[in-house]
C-alpha positions in Angstrom: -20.3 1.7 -10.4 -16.8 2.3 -9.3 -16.1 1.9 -5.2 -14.5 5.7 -4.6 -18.1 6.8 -5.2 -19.7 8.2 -2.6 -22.5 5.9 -2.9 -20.6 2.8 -2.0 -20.3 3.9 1.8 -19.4 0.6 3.1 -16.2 0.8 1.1 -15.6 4.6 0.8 -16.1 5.4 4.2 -12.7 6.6 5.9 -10.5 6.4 2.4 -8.1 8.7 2.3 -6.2 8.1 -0.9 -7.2 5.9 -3.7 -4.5 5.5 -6.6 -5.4 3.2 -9.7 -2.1 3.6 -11.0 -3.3 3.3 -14.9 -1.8 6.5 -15.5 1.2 5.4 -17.7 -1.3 4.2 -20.4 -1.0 8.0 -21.3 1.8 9.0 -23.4 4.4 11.5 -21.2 2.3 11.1 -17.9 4.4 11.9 -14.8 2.2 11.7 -12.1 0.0 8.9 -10.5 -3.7 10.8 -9.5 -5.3 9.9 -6.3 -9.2 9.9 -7.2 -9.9 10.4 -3.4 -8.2 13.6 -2.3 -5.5 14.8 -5.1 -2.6 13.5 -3.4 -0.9 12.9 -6.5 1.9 10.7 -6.7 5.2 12.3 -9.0 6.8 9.4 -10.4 11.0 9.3 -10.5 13.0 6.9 -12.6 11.4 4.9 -15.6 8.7 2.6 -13.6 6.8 0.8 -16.8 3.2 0.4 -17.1 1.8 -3.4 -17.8 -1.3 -5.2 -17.8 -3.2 -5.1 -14.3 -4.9 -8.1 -12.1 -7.9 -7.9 -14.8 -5.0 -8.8 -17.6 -5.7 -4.9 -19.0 -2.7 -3.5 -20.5 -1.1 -0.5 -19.3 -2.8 0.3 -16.1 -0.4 -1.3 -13.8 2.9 -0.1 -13.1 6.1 -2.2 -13.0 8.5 -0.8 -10.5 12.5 -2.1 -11.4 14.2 -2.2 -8.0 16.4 0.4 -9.4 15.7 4.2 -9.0 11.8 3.6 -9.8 9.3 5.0 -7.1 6.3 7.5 -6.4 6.8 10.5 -3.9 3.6 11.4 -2.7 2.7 15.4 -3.4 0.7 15.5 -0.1 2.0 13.4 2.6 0.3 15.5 5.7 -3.4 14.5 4.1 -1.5 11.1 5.0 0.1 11.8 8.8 -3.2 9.2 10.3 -1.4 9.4 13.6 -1.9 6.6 16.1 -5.2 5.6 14.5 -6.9 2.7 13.0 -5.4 2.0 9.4 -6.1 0.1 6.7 -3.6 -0.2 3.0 -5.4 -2.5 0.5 -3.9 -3.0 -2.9 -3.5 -5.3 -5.8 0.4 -6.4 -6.5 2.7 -8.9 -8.4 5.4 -8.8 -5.9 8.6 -10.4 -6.6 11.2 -12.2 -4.0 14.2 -11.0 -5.6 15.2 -8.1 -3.1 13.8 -6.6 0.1 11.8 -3.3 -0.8 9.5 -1.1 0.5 5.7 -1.4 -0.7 4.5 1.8 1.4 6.6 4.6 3.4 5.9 7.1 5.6 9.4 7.0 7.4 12.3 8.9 7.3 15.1 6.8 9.2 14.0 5.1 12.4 10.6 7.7 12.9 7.8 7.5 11.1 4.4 6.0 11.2 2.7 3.3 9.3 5.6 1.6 6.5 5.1 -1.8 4.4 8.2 -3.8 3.2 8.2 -6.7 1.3 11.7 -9.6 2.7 11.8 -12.8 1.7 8.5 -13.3 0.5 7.5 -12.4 3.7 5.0 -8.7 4.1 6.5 -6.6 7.4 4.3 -3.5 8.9 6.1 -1.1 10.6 4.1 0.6 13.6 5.8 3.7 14.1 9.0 3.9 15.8 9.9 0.0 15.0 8.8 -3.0 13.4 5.9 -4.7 14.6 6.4 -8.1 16.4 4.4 -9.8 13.8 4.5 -10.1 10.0 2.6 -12.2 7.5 2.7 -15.7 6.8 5.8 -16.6 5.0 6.0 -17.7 1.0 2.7 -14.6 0.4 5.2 -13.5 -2.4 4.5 -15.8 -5.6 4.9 -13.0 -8.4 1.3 -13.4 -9.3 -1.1 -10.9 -9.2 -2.4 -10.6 -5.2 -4.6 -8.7 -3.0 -3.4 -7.8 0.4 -4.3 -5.9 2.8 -2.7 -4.5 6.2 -4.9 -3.9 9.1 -4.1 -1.6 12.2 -6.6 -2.4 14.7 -5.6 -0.1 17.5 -8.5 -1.0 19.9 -7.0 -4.4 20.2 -3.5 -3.6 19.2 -2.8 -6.0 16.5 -2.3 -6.0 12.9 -4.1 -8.1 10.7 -3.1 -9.4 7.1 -5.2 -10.6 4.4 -4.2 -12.3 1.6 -6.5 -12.4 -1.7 -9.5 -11.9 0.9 -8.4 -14.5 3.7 -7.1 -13.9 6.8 -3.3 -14.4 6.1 -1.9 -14.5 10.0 -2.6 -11.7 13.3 -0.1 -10.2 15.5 0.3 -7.9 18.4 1.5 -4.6 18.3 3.3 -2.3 21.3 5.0 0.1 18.8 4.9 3.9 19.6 3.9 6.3 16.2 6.1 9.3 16.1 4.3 12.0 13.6 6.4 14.3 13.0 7.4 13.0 9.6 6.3 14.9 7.1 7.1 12.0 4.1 5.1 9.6 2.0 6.4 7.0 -0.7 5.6 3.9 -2.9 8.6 2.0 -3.9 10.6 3.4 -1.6 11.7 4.2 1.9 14.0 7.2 2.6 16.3 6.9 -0.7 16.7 3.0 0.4 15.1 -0.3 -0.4 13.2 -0.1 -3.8 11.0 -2.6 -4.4 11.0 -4.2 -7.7 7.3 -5.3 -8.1 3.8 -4.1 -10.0 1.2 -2.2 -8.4 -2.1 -1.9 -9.5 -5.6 -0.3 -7.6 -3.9 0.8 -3.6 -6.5 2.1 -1.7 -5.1 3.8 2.4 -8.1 4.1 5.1 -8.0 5.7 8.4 -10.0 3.0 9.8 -10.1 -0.5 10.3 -11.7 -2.5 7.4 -13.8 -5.4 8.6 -12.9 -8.9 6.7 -16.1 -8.5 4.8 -14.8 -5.5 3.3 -11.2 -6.8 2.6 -13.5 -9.7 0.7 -15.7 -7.7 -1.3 -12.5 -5.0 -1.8 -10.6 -8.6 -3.2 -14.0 -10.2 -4.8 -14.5 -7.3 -7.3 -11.2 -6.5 -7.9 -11.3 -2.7 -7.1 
């Protein structure tokens, strides 16, 4: 049973885009499909596809720093506002450049962005970074589960790392939505991440730790 059925409602509940990114295993494929909502992701440059976190081949994606990244065909479905959030995805991230894992900013506005410096995973909270980032040395280029947290009600963010609770932080950041923009890869035409993603899931609420585990445990 896969997780983005309906039955699983302890995962499924709140999910708003669910992208498996196996796509390129298909001969001439362009696109990326999101199994939640259709938000299909068009893919510019060459990005390659490689073996995922199971050791599959070709339903990963291998982003090369250089031009390679997903522009998102529906970023209003994901404009969450100044909500609870929750990214979770499987990646082999690589220290070799700053890049951006997740972006829906365009300049300094925006609302919920993930960047990836010095082995070191940054969320930005609308209008500015957040005061608080990961742990340092989360980068190892091996394949990793992380997930983000937004946990408005107590205004911190919350990282996970391969299940674990990776470091907290407060947040005071203001969101600005008028952005209409969403990107993997990539952040406004700047900062392309040279990594592999594989399953990235985006929730509009904030998952418990149990469900980070069991999101990390079965590797969905």
């Amino acid at each position: 049973m896969t997780l983005y059925e309906r039955t699983s409602k302890d995962i499924d509940g709140g999910l708003v885009g669910y992208w498996k990114f196996d796509d390129l295993k298909l001969s001439g494929a362009s696109s990326i499909i999101d199994f939640k909502n259709f938000n299909d992701g068009t893919i510019n440059g060459d990005p390659l596809a490689q073996a995922n976190h199971r050791g599959t081949s070709d339903e990963a994606v291998f982003f090369d720093g250089n031009g390679d990244y997903m522009s998102l065909s529906n970023p209003t479905a994901l404009k969450l506002g100044d909500t609870p959030t929750t990214i979770a995805f499987w990646a082999k991230l690589f220290n070799t450049q700053d890049g951006y894992i997740y972006s829906s900013r365009d300049g300094s506005l925006g609302e919920l962005s993930l960047l990836v410096s010095s082995g070191t995973l940054f969320a930005y909270i609308g209008t500015t970074a957040t005061d608080s980032t990961s742990n340092s040395n989360v980068v190892d280029a091996t394949w990793t589960h992380y997930a983000i947290v937004y946990d408005k009600e107590n205004s911190e963010v919350r990282y996970y790392v391969d299940g674990l609770l990776n470091k907290t932080g407060t947040t005071i950041s203001s969101f600005d939505t008028s952005v209409n923009k969403a990107m993997m890869a990539r952040a406004d035409g700047t900062e392309d991440l040279r990594s592999s993603l594989g399953p990235f899931r985006i929730y509009n609420r904030a998952l418990s730790h149990g469900e980070i585990s069991k999101l990390h445990r079965f590797k969905k």
